[in-house]
N, C-alpha and C positions, 0 to 999 in steps of 0.2 A: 501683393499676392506673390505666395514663393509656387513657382511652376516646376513640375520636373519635366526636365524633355526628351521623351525618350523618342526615339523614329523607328517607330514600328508598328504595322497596321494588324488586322486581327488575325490575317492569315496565322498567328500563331499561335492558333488552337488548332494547328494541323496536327502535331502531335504532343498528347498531353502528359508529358513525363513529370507531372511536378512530385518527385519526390523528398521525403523531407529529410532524410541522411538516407547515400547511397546505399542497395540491398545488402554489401556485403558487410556494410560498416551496421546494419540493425541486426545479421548474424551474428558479428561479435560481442554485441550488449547485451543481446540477446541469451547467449551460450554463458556470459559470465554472469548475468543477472541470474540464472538458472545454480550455476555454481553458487552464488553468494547465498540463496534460499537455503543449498543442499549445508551453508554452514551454519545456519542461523534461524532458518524456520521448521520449528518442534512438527508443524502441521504438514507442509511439504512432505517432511520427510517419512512423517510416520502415514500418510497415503501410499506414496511409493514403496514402501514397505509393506502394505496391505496389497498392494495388487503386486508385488514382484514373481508370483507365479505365474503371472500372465504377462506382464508387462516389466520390463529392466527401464531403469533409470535411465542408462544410455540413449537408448531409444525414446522417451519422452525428451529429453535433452535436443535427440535431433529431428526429431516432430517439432519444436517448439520454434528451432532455426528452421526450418525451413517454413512454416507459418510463417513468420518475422518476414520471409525472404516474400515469399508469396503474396503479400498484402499488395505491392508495389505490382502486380497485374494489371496492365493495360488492354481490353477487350482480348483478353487469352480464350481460347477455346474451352469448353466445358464450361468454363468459370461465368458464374452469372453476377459478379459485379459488375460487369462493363469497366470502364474506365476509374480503377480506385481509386487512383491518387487524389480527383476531385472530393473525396471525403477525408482526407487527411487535414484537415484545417479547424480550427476553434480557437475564438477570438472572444478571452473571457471579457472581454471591455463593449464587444458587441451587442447592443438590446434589438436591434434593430433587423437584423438580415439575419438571423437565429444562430450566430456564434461560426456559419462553416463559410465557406471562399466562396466572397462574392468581389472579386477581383476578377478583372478583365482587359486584355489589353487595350490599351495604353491605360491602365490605372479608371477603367471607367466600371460602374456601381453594375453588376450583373451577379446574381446569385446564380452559381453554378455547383453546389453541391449541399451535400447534407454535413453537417457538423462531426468530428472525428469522434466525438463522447458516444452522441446517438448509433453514429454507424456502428461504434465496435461493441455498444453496451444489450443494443433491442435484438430480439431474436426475427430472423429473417426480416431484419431493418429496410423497408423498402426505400432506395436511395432517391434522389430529389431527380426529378424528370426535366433535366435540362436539356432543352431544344436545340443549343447551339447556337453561334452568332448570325443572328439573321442577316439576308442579302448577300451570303456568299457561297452561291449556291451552284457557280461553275466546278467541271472537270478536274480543271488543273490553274492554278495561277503561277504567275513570276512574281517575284518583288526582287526590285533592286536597289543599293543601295551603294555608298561609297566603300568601295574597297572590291565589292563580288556581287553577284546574281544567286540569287537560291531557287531553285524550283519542287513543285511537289503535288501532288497527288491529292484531292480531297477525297474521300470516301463517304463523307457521312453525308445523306441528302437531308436536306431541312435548315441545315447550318452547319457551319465547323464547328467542333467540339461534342458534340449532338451526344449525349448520353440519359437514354431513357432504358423505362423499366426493367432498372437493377435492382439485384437482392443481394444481401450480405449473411450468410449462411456457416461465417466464422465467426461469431459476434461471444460474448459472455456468455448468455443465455442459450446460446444452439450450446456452447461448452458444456454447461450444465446439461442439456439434454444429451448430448455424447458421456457425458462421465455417467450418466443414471443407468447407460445400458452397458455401456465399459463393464459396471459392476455387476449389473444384472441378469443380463444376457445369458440365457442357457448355454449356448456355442460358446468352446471356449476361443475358437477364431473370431466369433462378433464380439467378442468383446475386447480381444487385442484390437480390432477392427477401430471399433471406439474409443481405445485408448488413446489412440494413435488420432485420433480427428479430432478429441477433447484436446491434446497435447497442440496440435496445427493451430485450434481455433483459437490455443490463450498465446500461442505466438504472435498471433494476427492481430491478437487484442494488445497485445504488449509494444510490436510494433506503433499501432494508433498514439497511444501512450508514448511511447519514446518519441514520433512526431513533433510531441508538442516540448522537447527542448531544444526543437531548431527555430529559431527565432522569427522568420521567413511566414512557419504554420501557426504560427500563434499571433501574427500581422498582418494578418490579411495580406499578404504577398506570394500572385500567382507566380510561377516560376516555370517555365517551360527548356528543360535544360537540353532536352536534343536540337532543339529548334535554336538554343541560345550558343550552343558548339558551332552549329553548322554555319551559323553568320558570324562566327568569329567574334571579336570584342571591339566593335566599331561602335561605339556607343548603343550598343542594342540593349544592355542590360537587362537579359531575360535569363540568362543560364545563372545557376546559383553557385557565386561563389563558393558556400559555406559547403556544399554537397562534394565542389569540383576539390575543396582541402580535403574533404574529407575520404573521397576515393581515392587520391595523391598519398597519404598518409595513413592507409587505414589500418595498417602495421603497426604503428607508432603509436596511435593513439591511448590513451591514459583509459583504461575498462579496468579502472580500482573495484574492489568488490567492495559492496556497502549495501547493507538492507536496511530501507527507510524504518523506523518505529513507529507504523501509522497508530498503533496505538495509543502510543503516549502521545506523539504529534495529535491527540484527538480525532481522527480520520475517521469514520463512520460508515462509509459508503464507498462505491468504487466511482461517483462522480467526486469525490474528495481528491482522487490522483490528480486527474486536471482540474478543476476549479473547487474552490472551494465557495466562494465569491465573499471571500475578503478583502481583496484590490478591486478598488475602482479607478485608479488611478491617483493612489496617497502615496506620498514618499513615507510616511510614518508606517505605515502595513508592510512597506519593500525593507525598510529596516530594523521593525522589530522581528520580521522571521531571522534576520540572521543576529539578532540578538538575545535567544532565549524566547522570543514571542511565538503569537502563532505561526505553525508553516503552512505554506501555500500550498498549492495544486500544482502542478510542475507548468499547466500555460500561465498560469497569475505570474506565477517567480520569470519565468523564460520571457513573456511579455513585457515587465517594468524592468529589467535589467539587459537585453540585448539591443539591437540593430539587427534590422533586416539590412536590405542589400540599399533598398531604393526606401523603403519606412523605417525613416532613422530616426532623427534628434527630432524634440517637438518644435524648435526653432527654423526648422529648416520644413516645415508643412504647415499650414494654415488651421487653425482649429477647424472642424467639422470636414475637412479635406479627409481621403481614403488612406492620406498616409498618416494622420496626425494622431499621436501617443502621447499622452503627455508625459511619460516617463519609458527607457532614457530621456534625459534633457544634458541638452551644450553647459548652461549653466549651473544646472542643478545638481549633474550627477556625476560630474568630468570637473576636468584640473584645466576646463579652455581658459580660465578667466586668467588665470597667470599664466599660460602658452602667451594670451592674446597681448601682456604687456610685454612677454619675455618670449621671442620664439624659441632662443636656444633652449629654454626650459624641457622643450618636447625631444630634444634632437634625437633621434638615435639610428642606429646602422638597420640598413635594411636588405636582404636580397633581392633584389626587382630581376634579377634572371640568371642562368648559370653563369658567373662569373663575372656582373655586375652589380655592386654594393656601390650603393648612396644612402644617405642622412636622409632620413624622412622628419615628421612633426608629426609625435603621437601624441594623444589624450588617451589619460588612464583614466578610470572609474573610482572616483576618489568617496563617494557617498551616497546615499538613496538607494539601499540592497547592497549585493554584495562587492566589493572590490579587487580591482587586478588592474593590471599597469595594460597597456595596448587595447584602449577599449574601439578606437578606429584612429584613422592619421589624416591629417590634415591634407586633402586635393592643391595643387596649384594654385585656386581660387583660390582655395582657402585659406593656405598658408599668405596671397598675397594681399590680402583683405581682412585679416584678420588685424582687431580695431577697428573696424570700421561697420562694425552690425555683424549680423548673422547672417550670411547668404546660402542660396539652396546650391547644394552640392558642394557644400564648403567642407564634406569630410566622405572617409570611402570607410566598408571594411576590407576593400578588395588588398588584402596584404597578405602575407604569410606571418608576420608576427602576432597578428591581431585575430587572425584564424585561427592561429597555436593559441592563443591565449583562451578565445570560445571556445573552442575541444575541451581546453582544458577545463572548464567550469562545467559543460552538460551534458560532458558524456561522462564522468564521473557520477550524474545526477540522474541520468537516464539507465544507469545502471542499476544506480541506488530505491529508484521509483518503480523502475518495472521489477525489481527482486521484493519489493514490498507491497505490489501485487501480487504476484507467487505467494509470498506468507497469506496474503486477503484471504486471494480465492481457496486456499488451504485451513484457512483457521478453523473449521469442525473438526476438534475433535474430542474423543470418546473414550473411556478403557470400562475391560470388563472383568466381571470376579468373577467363578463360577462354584456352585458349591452344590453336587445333585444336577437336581433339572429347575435349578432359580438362577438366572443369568441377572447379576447386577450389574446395571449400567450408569455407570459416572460421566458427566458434561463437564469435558476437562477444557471447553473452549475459550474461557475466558470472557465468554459473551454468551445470553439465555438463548433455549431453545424455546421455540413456540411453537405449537400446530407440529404437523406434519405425521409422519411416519417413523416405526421402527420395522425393517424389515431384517427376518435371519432368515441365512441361505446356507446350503452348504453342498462342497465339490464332491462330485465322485472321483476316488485319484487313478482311476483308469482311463476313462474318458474322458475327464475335464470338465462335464460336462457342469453344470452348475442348476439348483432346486432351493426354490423357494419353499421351506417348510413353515411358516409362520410369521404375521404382520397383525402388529397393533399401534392402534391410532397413540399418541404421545396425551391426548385427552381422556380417554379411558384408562391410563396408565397414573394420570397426574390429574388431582382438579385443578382445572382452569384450563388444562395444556400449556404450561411453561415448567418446564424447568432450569431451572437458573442454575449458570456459573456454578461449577461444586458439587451442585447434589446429582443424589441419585436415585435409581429407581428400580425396581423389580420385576421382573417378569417371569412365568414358571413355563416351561419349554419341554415337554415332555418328548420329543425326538431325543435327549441328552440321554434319555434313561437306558439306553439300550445303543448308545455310538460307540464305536469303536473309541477309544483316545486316544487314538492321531487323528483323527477327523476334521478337518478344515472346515470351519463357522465364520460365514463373515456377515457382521453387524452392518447395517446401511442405515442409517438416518436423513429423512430429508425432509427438510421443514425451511422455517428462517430462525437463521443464525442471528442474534443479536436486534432488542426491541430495545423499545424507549420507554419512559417510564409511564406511560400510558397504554402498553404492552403493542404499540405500532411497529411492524420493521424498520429497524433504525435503514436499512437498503431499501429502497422500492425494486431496483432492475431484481437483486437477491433474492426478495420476497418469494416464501413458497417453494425454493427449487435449491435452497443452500444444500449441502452434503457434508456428510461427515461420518466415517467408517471404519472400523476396524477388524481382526480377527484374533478368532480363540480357537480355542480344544478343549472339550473337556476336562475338567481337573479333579483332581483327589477335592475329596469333601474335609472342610478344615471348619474354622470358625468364621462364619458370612456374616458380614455389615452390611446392611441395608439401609434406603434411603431415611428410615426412621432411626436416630442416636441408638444404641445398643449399649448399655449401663454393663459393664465389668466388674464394675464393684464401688461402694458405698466405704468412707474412710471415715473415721470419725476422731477426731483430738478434741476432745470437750476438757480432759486434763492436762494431761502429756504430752507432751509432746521432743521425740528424739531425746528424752530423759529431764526436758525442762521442765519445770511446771510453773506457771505463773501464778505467784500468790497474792494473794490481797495486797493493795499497798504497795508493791512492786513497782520499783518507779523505772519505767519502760523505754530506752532510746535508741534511737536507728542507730546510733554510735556505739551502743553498748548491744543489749540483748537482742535476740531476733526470735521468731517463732519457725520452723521450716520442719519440712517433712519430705519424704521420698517414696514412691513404692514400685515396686516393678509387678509388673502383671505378672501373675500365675503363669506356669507351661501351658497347663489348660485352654489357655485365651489364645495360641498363637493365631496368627491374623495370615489372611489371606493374599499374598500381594502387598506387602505390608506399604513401600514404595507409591501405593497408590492412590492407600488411604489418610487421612487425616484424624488427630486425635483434638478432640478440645474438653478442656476443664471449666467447670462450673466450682466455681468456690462460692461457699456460704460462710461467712464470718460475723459476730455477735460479741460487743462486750459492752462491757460494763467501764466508765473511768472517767474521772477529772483531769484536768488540765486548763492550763493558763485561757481557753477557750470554752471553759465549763463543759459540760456535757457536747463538745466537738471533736471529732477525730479526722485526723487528715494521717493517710496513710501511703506508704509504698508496696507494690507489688512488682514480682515477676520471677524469674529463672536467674539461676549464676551465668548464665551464658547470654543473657541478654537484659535490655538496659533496664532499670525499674521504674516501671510507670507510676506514675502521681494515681492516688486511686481517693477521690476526692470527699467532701465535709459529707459525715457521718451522723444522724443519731447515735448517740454513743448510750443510750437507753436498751440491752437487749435486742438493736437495730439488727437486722439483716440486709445482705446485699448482696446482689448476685454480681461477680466478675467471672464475666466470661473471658477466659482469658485462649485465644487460638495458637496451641499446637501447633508447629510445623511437623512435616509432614516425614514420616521417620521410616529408614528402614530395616528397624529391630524389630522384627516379630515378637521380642516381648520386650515392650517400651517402656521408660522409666519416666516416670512422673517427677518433679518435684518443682518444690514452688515455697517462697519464702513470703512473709508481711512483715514488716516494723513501722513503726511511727515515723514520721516525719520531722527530719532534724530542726526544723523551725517548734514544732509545737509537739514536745516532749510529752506524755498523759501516765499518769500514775494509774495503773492497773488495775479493775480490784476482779475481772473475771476477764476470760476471753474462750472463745471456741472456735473451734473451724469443723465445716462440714461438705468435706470434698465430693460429689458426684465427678465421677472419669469417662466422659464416653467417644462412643467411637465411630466415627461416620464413613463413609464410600462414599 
């Protein structure tokens, strides 16, 4: 049985600072996770640009730090979370105590909070009603210990720690309801008002998030770091190292800009940021994320690849013990096994204090997730026993090379994770054509909309004041109420007819962003309250595309073609002859927004011919500018086929078409007819 011995009684739930990186160090990830959005999220940016007559960028920027900074509230006045930090914890390995800190000192099984996902995702998340540690229910106690006496004050009657009926009123969901009125809101003061609290609450939420790449919250490891100052480091192991580097250093620290692709990463949800629940504790899941495989949740990755302070290697805690991880491992995931033959293997120079350096024994991270050299260093035990088994507290991270080396993996990662929250919670969105009083609106989100609303409003520019003139359900607009990725839709708006054109229109949509293929919110927290908004002005009336193809015009080469003409017996090869055509749209056609829309071609082609394959044609299709797709076995009888061939997205208000076919250099076909019968249209 490996025991950890720590000597400290429960008194230290006098005060509960377990924070997970110091407030000024979640400012900084914060401010730059914000910046890395401002270079890379299309959605971000183009919100912030919808509401920049109310609200500047700067100002959500530092709404968003001081959220981040505010999370970290210990029973602050007004504030009705009580004691936050207790919900900053989720322990994706956890089935059993529901994922948040049920850690207590000395390491004994006590649920004292609600899980970091739930707290920051539920709107006014009622937090877990912990009583505190029973039987310690005097004034004031002493403990003492080798080295000093600490004294202190209890306050909380029922127990130490005592944190009941709190709410969390900075969560996802309250966000969404602050951005709804942000937008809406007549006053144009309520609604800076909202902007500014929508901005606080995704800080708060971002925070929660960054949490979970300190390895401490995602290990079930309470950490009590005023309490662990004030008794000094006599073996009390309560103050967190990883926090005390990181306020020491928080200047220094590595806040690379990096926005996660939760898209491509397949991410779905905003429980995807922390868990995805692909680790259960496999080295094969820890390795393929950093191999091209799936990625994680930032607790699964932060979980199998760190050391808490005191829940370290799996060798050094007992299965089913409160510290036991099965990954990191001594042997599985470190370079111990050759230290353990070879000490000098690890040696390297260490500062232990200003101006003394000694040789330590580190162990790097050689396998299972990611690798770096100083993953912890060998204790005196350790170093003097190793060879001889695994003993408990045979390694620290209390170092400064091995704390530079953590910084250096999760605060890169916490920057990267919470800017690709920023893109999430931004991904609605929208653009619009106007032509008359018929407002076409395009779902440029990359994910369908379902349900919900379209609401237009628009400002008076003296006042500010802001009017809702018109709201239709997305179902009366569209059968089913979805509309998918791409397309668009119509609406006739008769306020347009008589607005001025400068007039400020802004589009709100609020529904759910992104279903599954059985039209369910791929989000539940999202479900019903996503957003996504834009604005216009009236525009000059041009040529509108609407969400049904609008035909341009019908081409037709049944003979001719570019002066070729394919005759009977014509023996036909991608090497040799080609069929191709081009045409540019009339003046007539110019396009609204050209930028905005997409063009796709329907070709129709028909021939007649033999070949080494009898009546088979295998063909190629596409553009000079891009590659020619295989366009596969044919009736070559008078056959028709539709290739839908998609358009990118152009922006020449009079767009040129052209498009080539020939045979297939493998199977050559002697001729005796051919046609093409181009449709061109053109969608919003």
């Amino acid at each position: 049985m490996k025991i950890k011995y720590i000597p400290i009684l429960c008194l230290a739930f006098f005060n509960t600072n377990a924070f997970g990186h110091v407030q000024s160090v979640h400012e900084a990830i914060t401010v730059n996770a914000a910046a890395s959005a401002g270079e890379g999220s299309p959605g971000y940016g183009a919100f912030f640009n919808a509401v920049s007559s109310d609200f500047l960028l700067v100002v959500a920027t530092n709404s968003m730090r001081i959220g981040s900074h505010n999370e970290d509230f210990t029973d602050e006045p007004a504030d009705v979370g009580g004691k936050r930090p207790l919900n900053h914890f989720y322990d994706p390995l956890d089935h059993t105590f529901y994922k948040g800190l049920s850690d207590s000192p000395p390491d004994f099984r006590v649920v004292s909070g609600t899980n970091s996902f739930l707290w920051a995702s539920m709107s006014n998340c009622v937090g877990y009603n912990f009583p505190g540690i029973p039987g310690f229910n005097s004034a004031s106690a002493t403990l003492s210990f080798p080295g000093g006496i600490v004294s202190g004050s209890i306050s909380w009657p029922g127990g130490i720690g005592r944190n009941v009926n709190t709410t969390n009123i900075w969560s996802w969901q309250n966000a969404r309801g602050y951005e709804w009125l942000g937008l809406t809101a007549t006053n144009q003061s309520l609604r800076v008002r909202n902007l500014v609290n929508m901005s606080r609450a995704i800080g708060q939420v971002l925070h929660l998030l960054q949490d979970t790449s300190q390895p401490q919250h995602v290990r079930n490891e309470q950490h009590l770091d005023t309490l662990g100052k004030t008794l000094g480091q006599h073996g009390i192991g309560w103050e967190s190292p990883i926090e005390d580097y990181g306020d020491d250093h928080k200047s220094q620290l590595n806040y690379q800009h990096g926005l996660l692709d939760w898209r491509g990463s397949g991410f779905t949800k905003l429980e995807d940021f922390w868990d995805r629940h692909l680790y259960n504790g496999s080295e094969d899941v820890l390795s393929a994320a950093e191999h091209g495989g799936p990625q994680l949740g930032l607790a699964e990755w932060c979980n199998g690849n760190f050391c808490g302070d005191r829940h370290d290697y799996a060798e050094e805690w007992d299965p089913g013990t409160i510290g036991y991880y099965r990954y990191p491992s001594l042997g599985r995931s470190t370079d111990y096994n050759q230290i353990e033959r070879n000490l000098l293997y690890g040696s390297r120079s260490s500062d232990l204090a200003p101006g003394l350096t000694r040789n330590r024994l580190y162990l790097d991270k050689t396998k299972a997730g990611i690798t770096f050299n100083n993953h912890s260093v060998l204790t005196f035990f350790g170093a003097k026993f190793a060879g001889y088994g695994y003993i408990a507290d045979g390694t620290t991270i209390r170092d400064d090379n091995v704390l530079k080396a953590y910084h250096d993996q999760f605060i890169p990662k916490a920057v990267k994770y919470s800017a690709g929250l920023l893109d999430y919670f931004f991904r609605g969105t929208l653009s619009v054509c106007v032509n008359g009083t018929t407002v076409g609106i395009r779902n440029s989100s990359g994910l369908d909309f379902s349900g919900g609303t379209f609401s237009i409003f628009k400002d008076d520019p003296n006042s500010g004041n802001r009017t809702n003139v018109d709201q239709f359900t997305l179902a009366a607009l569209v059968p089913g109420g979805l509309l998918a990725n791409g397309q668009s839709v119509t609406m006739n708006e008769n306020d347009l007819a008589s607005a001025d054109p400068h007039t400020k229109y802004i589009l709100v949509y609020q529904g759910t962003i992104g279903t599954d293929a059985n039209g369910n919110p791929l989000d539940p927290v999202d479900a019903n309250i996503g957003i996504a908004t834009t604005t216009f002005t009236p525009a000059p009336s041009g040529n509108f595309c609407n969400g049904s193809p609008v035909n341009l015009g019908v081409f037709n080469w049944n003979e001719v073609v570019n002066g070729y003409t394919p005759l009977p017996g014509k023996n036909f090869y991608a090497s040799g002859d080609s069929l191709s055509f081009s045409s540019e749209f009339a003046a007539s056609t110019d396009l609204v927004n050209p930028s905005d829309c997409a063009v796709a071609v329907t070709i129709y082609c028909h021939f007649t011919a033999t070949g080494p394959k009898g009546a088979l044609g295998v063909f190629q299709y596409g553009r000079a500018d891009d590659p020619f797709v295989q366009w596969g076995a044919i009736n070559g009888f008078a056959a028709w086929i539709d290739l839908e061939y998609a358009y990118p997205e152009t922006v020449d208000p009079d767009p040129t078409f052209s498009f080539s076919v020939a045979p297939h250099s493998t199977y050559p076909l002697l001729i005796e007819a051919f046609g093409i019968v181009g449709t061109v249209t053109f969608s919003y």
